[in-house]
Structure formats: C-alpha cells, structure tokens
C-alpha atoms as one frame of an Amber mdcrd trajectory, in Angstrom:
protein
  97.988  86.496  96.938  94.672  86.059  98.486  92.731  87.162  95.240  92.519
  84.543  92.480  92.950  85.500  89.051  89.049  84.151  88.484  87.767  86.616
  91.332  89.058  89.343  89.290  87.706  87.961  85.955  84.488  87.536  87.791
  84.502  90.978  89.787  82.320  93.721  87.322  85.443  95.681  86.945  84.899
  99.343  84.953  86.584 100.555  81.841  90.124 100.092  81.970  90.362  98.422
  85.488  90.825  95.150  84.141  94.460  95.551  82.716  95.407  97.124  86.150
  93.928  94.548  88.087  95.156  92.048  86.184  98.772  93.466  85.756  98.633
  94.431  89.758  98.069  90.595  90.578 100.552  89.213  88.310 102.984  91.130
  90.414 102.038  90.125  93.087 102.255  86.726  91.997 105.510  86.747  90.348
 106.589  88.869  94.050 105.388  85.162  95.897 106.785  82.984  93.160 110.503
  84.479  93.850 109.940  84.637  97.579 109.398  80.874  97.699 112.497  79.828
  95.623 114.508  81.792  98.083 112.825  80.224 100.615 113.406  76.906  99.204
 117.417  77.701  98.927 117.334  78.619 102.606 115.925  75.315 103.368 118.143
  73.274 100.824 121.630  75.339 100.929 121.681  76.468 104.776 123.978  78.974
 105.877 125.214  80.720 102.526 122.297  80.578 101.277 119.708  82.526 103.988
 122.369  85.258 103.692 121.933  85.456  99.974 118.210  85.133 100.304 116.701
  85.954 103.532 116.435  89.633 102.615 115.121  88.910  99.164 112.045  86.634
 100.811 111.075  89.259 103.250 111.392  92.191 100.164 109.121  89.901  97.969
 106.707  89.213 100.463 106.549  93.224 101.541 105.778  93.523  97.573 103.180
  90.713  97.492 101.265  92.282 100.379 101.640  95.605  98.551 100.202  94.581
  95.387  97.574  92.581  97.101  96.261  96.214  99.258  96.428  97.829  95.759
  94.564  95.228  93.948  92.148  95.000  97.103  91.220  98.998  96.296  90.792
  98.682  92.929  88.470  95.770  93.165  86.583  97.827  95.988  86.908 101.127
  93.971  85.073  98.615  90.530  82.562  97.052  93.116  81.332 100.744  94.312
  81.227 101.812  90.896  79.202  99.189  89.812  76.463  99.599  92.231
C-alpha cells in the first residue's frame, strides 16, 4: 500500500471516515502481507509451489490495488470536505 497508516491518522478525515479508512487499509495490507508469503514459496519451493501460489499473488495484489483506489477516494472525498 502506498498510504501509511500515519497519513491516514494525519489526513482531517470527517465523521465516521476514520473506521473505513482505517479498516480499508488494513485490507489492503493484510491483501500484500499474503501476496508476499506466496511469493516467498515460489521462490523457496519452485515448481509445486508457483502452481499453488502464483494465482493467489496476482489475486492479492488485484485486492491490494483495489483497496488502495478505495482508500485513495475516501481520503480525497475527507480532504474536499474539509476545505
């Protein structure tokens, strides 16, 4: 995720956006954080494991990017209000 958890505790977020934001990135986090131990199988385990895994990294990272464009509108949507 390109947002850091302190950009969001520092963005002025409105009433109620906080719990999205916040529950959007740690999707998005958890989304990278299972990515990466697949791709760390692929690299360790070869063969067996980049079929068991290669579809799960590229799902993961779809769902990362996902919840980062989501979390990038909300922040937007809070910085708009805020003005």
């Amino acid at each position: 995720m390109k947002t850091t958890f302190q950009e969001i505790l520092d963005t002025k977020l409105t009433l109620g956006s906080f719990p999205v934001s916040s529950k959007i990135f740690s999707l998005g986090r958890e989304a990278e954080i299972i990515a990466n131990l697949c791709q760390q199988k692929i690299d360790e385990d070869g063969e067996f494991a980049k079929i068991m895994c290669s579809n799960i990294v590229d799902w993961m990272g779809d769902l990362s990017k996902q919840a980062q464009a989501i979390l990038d509108l909300q922040m937007k949507k809070d910085e708009e209000v805020s003005k």
